[in-house]
C-alpha positions in Angstrom: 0.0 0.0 0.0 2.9 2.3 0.8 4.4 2.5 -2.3 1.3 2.9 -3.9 0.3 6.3 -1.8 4.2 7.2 -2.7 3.5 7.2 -6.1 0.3 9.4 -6.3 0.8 11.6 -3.0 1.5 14.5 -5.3 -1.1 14.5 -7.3 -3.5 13.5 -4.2 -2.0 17.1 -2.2 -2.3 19.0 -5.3 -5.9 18.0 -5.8 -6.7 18.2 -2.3 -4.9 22.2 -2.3 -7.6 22.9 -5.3 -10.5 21.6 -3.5 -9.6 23.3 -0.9 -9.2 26.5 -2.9 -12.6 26.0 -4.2 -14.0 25.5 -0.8 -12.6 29.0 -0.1 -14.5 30.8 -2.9 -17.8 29.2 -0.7 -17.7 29.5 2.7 -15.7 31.9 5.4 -12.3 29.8 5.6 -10.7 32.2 8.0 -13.7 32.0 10.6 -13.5 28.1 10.7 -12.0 26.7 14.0 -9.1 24.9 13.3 -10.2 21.7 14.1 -12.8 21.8 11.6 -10.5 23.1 9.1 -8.6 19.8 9.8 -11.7 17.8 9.3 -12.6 19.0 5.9 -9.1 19.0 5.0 -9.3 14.9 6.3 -12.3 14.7 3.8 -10.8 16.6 1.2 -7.8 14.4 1.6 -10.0 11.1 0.9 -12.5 12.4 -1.7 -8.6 13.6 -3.9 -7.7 9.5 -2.7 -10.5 8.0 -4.3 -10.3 10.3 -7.4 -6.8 9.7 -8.1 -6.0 6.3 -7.0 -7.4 3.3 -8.7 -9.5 0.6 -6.9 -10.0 3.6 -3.8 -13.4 3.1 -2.2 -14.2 5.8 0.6 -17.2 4.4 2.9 -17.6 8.1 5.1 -18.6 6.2 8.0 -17.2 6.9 11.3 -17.3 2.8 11.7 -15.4 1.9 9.0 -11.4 3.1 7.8 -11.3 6.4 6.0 -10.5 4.7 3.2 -10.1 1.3 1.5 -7.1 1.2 -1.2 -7.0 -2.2 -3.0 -9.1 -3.4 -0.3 -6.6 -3.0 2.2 -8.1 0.1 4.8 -6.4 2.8 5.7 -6.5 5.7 8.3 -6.3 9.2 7.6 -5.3 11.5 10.9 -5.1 15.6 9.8 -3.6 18.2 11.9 -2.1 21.1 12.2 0.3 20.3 14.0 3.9 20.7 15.1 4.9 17.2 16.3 1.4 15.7 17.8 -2.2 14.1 16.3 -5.1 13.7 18.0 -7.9 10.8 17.6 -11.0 9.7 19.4 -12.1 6.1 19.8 -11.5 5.1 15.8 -7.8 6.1 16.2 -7.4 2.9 17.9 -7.8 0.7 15.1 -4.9 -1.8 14.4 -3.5 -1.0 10.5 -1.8 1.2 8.1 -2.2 5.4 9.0 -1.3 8.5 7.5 -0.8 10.8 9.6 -0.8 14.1 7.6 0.4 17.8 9.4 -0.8 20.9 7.2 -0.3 25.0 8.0 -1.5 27.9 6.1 1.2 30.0 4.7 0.5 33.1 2.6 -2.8 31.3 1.8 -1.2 28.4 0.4 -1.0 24.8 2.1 1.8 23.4 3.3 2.0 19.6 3.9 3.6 16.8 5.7 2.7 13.4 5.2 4.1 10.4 7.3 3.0 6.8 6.5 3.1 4.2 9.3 1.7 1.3 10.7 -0.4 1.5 14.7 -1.9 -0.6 17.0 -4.1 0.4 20.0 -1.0 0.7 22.3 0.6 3.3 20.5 -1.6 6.2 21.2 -1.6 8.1 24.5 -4.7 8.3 26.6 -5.5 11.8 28.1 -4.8 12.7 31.7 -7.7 15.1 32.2 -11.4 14.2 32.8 -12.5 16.8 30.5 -10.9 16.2 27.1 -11.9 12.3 25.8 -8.8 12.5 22.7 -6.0 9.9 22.4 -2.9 11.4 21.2 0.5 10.5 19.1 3.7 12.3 18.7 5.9 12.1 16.0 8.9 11.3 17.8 7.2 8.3 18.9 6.2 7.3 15.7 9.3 8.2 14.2 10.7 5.1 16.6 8.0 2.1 15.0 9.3 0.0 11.8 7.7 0.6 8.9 7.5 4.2 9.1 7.9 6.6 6.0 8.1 9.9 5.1 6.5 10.4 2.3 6.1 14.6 2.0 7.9 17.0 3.9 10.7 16.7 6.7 11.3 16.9 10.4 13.7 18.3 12.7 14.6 16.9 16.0 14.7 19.8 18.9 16.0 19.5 22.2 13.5 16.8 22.5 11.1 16.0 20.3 11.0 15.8 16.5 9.2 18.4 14.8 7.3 19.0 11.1 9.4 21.2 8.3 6.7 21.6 5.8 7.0 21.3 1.9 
């Protein structure tokens, strides 16, 4: 599946940068929260997938993968982000993830795009009583085999590793 996504990721951000576009000529971009930003970035992201890649089905059901590629499922996780991704109770799923970091820079999108493989035990659950989401850093993920890179680069701190966008 990886080298499948390698081989279309470019054409997949640049569609998903136009439909994004689009969606600014429509609705009030810069009054959306960021989180919902992410989210119709996220769908965005699968509708470009399932235009671009052949034999891409996309269900949109919260109970089932974002997307199926050759049958195999795959998760999509959007941020905008620095180092860390946040998921509810679907980010648990065992399988293949891309965890995709985007910023807005002179109203053009930046991406990073990191593909890798997680299981229940790799996210973090939170602390407080209030907030419900699980949570992954990059750093961490950085550590697991079968991890890639596929757009953009990172930069290791004085602790953590940290997203250079392309």
């Amino acid at each position: 599946m990886k080298h499948i996504i390698k081989k279309y990721i470019d054409q997949i951000l640049e569609e998903a940068e136009k439909r994004i576009n689009k969606s600014k000529e429509t609705i009030d971009w810069e009054k959306l929260s960021t989180k919902l930003k992410s989210e119709l970035i996220s769908n965005i992201i699968e509708t470009s997938f399932s235009t671009i890649v052949p034999d891409t089905y996309d269900p949109k059901k919260d109970s089932e993968p974002d997307l199926y590629i050759h049958e195999t499922p795959l998760e999509i996780k959007t941020s905008k982000t620095t180092h860390t991704w946040r998921g509810g109770e679907y980010s648990k799923r065992n399988g293949n993830f891309l965890l995709i970091g985007w910023d807005e820079i002179d109203n053009h999108i930046k991406w990073f795009v990191l593909f890798t493989n997680l299981n229940e035990n790799h996210w973090n659950s939170s602390k407080s009583k209030n907030y419900y989401a699980t949570t992954i850093k990059l750093s961490d993920v950085l550590k697991l085999q079968d991890t890639e890179i596929l757009y953009g680069k990172t930069i290791k701190k004085r602790i953590n590793h940290h997203i250079l966008y392309e």
